[in-house]
N, C-alpha and C positions, 0 to 999 in steps of 0.2 A: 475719272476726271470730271469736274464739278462743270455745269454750262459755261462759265464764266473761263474755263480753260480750253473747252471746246471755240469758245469765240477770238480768244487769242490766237491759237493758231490755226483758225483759220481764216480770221484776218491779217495773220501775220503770211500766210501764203500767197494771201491775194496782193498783200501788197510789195512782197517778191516778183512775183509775176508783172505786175507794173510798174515795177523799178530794177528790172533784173540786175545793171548796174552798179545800183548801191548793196543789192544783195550780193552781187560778188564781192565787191570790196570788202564787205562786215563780214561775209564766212570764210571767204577764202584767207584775208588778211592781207592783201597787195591792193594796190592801186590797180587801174588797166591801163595797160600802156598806151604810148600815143598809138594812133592809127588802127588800133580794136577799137570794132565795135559791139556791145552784149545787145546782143537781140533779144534772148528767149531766156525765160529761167521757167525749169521744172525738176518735181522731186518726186519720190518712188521710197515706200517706207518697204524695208531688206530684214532680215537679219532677225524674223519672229519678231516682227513689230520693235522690234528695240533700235533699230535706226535707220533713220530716214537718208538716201543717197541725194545729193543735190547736182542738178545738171544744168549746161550754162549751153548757149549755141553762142559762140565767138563769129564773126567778120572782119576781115583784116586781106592787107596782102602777108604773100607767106615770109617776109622777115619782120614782120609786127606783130604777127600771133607767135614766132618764135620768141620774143621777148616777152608772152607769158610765164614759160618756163624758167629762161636764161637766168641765171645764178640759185636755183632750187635743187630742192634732193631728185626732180624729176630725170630719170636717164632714159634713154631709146629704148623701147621692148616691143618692138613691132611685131612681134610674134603673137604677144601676149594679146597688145592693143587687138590686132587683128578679128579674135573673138570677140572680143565686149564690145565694137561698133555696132552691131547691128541691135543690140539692146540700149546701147546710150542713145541711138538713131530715133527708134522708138519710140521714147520720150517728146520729141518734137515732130513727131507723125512722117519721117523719115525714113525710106526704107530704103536702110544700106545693107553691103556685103560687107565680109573681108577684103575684097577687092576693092573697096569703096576709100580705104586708108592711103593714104598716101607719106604720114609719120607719124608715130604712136610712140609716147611717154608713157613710162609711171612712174609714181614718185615711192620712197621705201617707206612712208610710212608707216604706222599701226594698219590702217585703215586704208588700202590702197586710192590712190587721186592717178586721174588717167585726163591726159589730154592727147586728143586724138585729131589729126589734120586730116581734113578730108582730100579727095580728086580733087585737084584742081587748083589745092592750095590756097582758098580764098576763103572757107570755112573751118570752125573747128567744133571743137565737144570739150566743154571743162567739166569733170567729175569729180567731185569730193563727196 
């Protein structure tokens, strides 16, 4: 990758991170609903360098971060969710359990997308 692509994206990270928001909006492809709020955007390159996982910290009450999901391919998988919390957690210097879930999506993608409600129901996790 020539400099000039090195500075791309990593200005384009930086200004994810201070606009986590708008960076939902362009990679996810939704809007956020009323009453979410994006706090935190970070990402974590997977897959032998071939793809970057993009992570979102969602605030909301818990029927406003449900209308993340509402009318998507995402279904309940709390089973599943339950493992990758404490990695999506991570990402925002967060240290959760599986116990820390309180309801866990994924969507059937190619590429699995996980949103994950935390205890308490006042936080979440979007993962694409």
């Amino acid at each position: 990758m020539a400099i000039g692509g090195f500075a791309y994206v990593f200005g384009l990270e930086g200004y994810r991170k201070a606009h986590p928001e708008t960076a939902f909006s362009a990679l996810v492809g939704v809007q956020v609903p009323a009453g979410v709020r994006v706090r935190q955007y970070a990402s974590a390159v997977n897959d032998n360098l071939f793809h970057t996982a993009h992570f979102w910290l969602l605030e909301g009450d818990a029927d406003s971060l449900r209308k993340v999901v509402a009318g998507t391919q995402f279904g309940r998988s709390d089973e599943d969710a339950r493992w990758f919390l404490p990695e999506a957690g991570a990402q925002f210097d967060l240290k959760l359990t599986p116990k820390d879930l309180a309801e866990g999506y994924e969507s059937g993608d190619p590429r699995n997308r996980w949103f994950l409600i935390l205890e308490g129901q006042r936080r979440a996790i979007y993962v694409l």
